[in-house]
C-alpha positions as CSV (number, residue, x, y, z in Angstrom):
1,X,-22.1,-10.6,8.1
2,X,-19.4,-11.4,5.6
3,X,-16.5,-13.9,7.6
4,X,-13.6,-12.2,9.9
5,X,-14.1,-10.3,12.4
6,X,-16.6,-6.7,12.6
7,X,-14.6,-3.4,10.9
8,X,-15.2,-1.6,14.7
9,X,-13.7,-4.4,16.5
10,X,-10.7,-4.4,14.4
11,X,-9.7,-1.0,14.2
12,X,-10.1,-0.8,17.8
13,X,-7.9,-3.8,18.4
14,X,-5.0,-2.6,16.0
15,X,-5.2,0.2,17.6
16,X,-5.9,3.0,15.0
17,X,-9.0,4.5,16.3
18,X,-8.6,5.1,20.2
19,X,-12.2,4.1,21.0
20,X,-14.3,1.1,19.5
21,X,-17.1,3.7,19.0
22,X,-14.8,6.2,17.1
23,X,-14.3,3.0,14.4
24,X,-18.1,2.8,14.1
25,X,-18.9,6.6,13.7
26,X,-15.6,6.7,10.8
27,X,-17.7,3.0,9.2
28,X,-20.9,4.7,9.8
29,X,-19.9,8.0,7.6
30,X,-18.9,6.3,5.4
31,X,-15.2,7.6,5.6
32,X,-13.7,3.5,5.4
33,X,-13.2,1.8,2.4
34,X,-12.7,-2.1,2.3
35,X,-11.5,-3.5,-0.7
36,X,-12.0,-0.4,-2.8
37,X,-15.8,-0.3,-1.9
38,X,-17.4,2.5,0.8
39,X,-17.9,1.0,4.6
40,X,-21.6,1.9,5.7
41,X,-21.9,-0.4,8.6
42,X,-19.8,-1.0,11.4
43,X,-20.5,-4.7,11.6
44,X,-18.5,-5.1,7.9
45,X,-16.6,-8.4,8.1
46,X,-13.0,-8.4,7.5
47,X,-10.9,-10.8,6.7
48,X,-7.0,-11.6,6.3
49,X,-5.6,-10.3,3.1
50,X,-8.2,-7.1,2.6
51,X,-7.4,-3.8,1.9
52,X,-8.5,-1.1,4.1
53,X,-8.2,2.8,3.6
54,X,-8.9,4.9,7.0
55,X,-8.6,8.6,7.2
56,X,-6.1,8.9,10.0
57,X,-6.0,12.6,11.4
58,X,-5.0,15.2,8.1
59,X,-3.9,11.7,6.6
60,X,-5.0,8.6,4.8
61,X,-3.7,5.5,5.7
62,X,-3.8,2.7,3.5
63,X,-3.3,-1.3,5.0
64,X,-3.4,-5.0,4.1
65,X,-4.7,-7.1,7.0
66,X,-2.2,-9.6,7.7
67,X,-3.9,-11.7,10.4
68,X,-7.0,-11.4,12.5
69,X,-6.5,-10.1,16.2
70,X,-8.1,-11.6,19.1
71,X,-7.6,-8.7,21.2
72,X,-6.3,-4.8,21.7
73,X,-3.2,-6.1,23.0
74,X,0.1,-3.9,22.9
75,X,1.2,-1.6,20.0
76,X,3.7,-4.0,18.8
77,X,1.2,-6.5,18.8
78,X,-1.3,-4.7,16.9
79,X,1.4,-3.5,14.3
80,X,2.2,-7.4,13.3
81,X,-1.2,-7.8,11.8
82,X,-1.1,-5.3,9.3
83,X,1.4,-4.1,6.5
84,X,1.1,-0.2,5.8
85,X,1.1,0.0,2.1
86,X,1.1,3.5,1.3
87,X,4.2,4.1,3.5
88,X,6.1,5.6,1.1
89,X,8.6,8.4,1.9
90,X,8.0,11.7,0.1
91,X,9.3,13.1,-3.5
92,X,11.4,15.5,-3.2
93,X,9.7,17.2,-6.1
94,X,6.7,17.2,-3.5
95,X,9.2,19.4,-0.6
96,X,7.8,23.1,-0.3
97,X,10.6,25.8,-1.6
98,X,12.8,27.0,0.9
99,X,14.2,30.4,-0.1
100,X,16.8,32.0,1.4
């Protein structure tokens, strides 16, 4: 196992999969990628500064690990060690027509 900590672990601590064995069915699919390359195995290693893209519900969330966490602590706690990169808000070329 590369250095850092396991892929399952960390979702499950930053609190973006609700169960530690949800993060290893979405890394055993294959749905994770880490640094541009497909997860295959839950016990990837992570480490500060990689990228990670995880389907999120109908969305895909896009991160950069800012700093390893020792434990699922609170939500606030969890947010500090990652920056959401593809938070952007949306064009407003991209709104749906309203007609009225």
């Amino acid at each position: 196992m590369a250095a850092g900590l396991r892929i399952d672990k960390l979702l499950w601590y930053l609190r973006l999969a609700r169960t530690r064995a949800l993060a290893q069915d979405w890394a055993q699919a294959g749905h994770i990628r880490l640094n541009g390359r497909r997860v295959e195995r839950a016990h990837q290693g992570v480490s500060t500064g990689d990228i990670l893209v995880i389907p999120l519900g109908s969305a895909v969330r896009v991160i950069e690990i800012l700093a390893l966490s020792e434990r699922r602590g609170p939500a606030p706690e969890a947010q500090a060690c990652y920056r959401v990169l593809d938070d952007t808000p949306p064009s407003p070329l991209a709104r749906p027509e309203t007609r009225t």
